[in-house]
C-alpha positions as CSV (number, residue, x, y, z in Angstrom):
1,X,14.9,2.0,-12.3
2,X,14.9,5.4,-10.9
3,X,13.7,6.0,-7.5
4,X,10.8,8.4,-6.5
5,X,10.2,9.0,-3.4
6,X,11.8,8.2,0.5
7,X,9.8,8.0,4.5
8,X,11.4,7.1,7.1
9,X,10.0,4.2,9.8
10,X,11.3,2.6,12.7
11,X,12.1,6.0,14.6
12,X,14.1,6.9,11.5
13,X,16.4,4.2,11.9
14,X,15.4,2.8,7.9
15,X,15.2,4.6,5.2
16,X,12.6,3.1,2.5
17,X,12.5,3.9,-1.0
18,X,10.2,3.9,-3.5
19,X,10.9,3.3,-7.3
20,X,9.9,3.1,-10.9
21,X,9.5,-0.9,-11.3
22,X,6.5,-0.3,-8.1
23,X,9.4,-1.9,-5.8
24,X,9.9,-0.3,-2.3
25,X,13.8,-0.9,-1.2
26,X,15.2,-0.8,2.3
27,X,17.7,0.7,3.7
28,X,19.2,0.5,7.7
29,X,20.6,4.0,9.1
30,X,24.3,4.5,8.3
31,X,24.1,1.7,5.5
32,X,23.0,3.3,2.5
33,X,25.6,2.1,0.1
34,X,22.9,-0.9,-0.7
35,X,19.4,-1.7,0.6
36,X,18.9,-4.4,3.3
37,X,15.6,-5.6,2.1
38,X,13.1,-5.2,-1.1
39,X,9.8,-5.8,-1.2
40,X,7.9,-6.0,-4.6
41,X,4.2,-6.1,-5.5
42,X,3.2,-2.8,-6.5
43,X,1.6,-3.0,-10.3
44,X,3.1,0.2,-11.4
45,X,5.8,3.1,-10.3
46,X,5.6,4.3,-6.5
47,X,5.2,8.1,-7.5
48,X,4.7,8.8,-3.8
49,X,4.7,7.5,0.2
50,X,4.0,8.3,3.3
51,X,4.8,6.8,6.7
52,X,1.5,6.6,8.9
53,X,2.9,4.4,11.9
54,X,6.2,3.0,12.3
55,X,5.6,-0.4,10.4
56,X,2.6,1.2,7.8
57,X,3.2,3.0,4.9
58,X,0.5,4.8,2.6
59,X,2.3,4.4,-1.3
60,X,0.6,6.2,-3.8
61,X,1.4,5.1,-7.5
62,X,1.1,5.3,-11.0
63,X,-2.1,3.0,-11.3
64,X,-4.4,5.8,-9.5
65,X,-4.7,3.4,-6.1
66,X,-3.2,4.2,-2.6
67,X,-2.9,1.4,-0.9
68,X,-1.3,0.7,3.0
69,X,1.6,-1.0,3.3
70,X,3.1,-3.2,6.4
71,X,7.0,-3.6,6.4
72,X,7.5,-5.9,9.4
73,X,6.3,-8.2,8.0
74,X,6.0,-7.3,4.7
75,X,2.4,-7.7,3.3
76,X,0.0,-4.9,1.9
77,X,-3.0,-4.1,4.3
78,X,-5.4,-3.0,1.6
79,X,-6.6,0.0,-0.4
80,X,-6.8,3.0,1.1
81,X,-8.1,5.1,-1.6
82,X,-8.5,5.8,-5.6
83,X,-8.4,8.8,-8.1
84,X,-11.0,8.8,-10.9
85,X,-10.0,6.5,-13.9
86,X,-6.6,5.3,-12.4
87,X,-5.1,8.5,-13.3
88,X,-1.3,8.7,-11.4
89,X,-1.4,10.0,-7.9
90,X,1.3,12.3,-7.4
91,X,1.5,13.7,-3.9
92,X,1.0,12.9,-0.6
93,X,0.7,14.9,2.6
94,X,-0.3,14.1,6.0
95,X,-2.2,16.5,8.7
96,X,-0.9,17.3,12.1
97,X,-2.9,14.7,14.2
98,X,-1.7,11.8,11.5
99,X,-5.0,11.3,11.0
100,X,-5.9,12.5,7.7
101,X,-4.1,12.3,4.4
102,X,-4.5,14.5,1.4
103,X,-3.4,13.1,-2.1
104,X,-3.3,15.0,-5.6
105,X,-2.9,13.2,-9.0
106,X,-3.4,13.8,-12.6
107,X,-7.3,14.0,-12.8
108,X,-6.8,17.4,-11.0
109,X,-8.3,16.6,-7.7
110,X,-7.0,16.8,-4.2
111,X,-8.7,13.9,-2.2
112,X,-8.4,13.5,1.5
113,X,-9.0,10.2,3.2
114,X,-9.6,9.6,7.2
115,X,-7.2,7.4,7.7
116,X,-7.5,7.1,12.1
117,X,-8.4,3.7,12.2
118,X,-4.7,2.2,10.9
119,X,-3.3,2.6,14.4
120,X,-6.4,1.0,16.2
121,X,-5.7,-2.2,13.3
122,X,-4.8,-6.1,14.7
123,X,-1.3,-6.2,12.2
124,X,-0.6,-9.3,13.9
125,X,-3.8,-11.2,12.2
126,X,-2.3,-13.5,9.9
127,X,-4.3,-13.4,6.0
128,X,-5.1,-16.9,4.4
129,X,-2.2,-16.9,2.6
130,X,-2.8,-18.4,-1.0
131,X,-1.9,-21.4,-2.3
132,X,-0.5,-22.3,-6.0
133,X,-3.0,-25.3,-6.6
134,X,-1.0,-28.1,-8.5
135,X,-1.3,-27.6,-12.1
136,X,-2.0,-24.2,-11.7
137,X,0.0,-21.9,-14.2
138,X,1.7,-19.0,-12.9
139,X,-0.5,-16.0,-14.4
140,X,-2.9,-17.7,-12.7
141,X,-1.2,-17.7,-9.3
142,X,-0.2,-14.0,-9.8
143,X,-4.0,-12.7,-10.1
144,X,-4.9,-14.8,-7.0
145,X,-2.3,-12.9,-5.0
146,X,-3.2,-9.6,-6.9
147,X,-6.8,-10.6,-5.2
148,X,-5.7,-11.1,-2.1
149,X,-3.6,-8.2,-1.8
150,X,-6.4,-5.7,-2.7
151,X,-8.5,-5.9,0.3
152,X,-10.4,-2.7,0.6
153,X,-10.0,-0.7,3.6
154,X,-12.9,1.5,5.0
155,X,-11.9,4.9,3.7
156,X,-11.7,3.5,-0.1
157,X,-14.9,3.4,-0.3
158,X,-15.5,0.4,-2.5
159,X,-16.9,-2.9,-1.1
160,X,-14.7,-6.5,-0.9
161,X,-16.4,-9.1,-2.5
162,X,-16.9,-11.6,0.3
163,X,-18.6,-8.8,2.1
164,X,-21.5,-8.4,-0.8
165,X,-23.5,-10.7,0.4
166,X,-23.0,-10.0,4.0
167,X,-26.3,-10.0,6.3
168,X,-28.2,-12.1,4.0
169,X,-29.8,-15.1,5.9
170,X,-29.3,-18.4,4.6
């Protein structure tokens, strides 16, 4: 699958790689001849990435949805943002203080999301991780972890689900 975009993490020691298949690939410095590790999970093709922090990556892809990515250890934070009707996100940038991050796609807009509180975030929180009930078919199993993945972060501006009923007394 071809590959579409490259940051660098870990004080540029590894090289990580975006592609087609929404598969990121890494690479260690001076080893490029074949990636060290791959971590799949992205729906549709990476078009574009970012690195925020050493370990966090912003991907945007094809699906219209920028979501934050962990490496070490590899799980996806949550979304960080989304383009009108899932239209592909194409571009990335990031401003000066790392605090902000700008992102263009094909329903001509440029969007900027606020993006300061990923380095104040508690990455060492483990998630519930989720379980393949017995019986349960694998489709099945897939959209639970598609769930789980999909956590919406504060600057995407859409509401999780366990939180909708937040604050009502029981």
């Amino acid at each position: 699958s071809e590959l579409n975009c490259v940051a660098a993490v870990r004080e540029e020691t590894k090289l990580v790689v975006g592609d087609a298949d929404g598969t990121l690939y890494i690479f260690n410095e001076n080893q490029y001849g074949y990636h060290s590790d791959k971590y799949a999970g992205h729906p549709d093709a990476i078009n574009a990435m970012i690195a925020v922090t050493d370990n966090v990556l912003i991907t945007a892809c094809e699906d219209g949805i920028l979501r934050a990515v962990h490496l070490f250890p590899h799980r996806f934070v949550g979304q960080v943002g989304h383009h009108e009707g899932n239209m592909p996100i194409e571009k990335l940038d990031v401003n000066a203080d790392g605090d902000i991050i700008a992102s263009s796609g094909h329903d001509n807009k440029v969007k900027f999301w606020n993006i300061s509180y990923l380095e104040n975030m508690d990455y060492t929180k483990k998630r519930k991780p989720v379980l393949q009930a017995p019986g349960q078919k694998r489709k099945k199993m897939s959209e639970a972890m598609d769930k789980e993945k999909e956590f919406q972060l504060p600057s995407s501006g859409r509401v999780n689900r366990k939180e909708f009923f937040q604050g009502f007394e029981s």
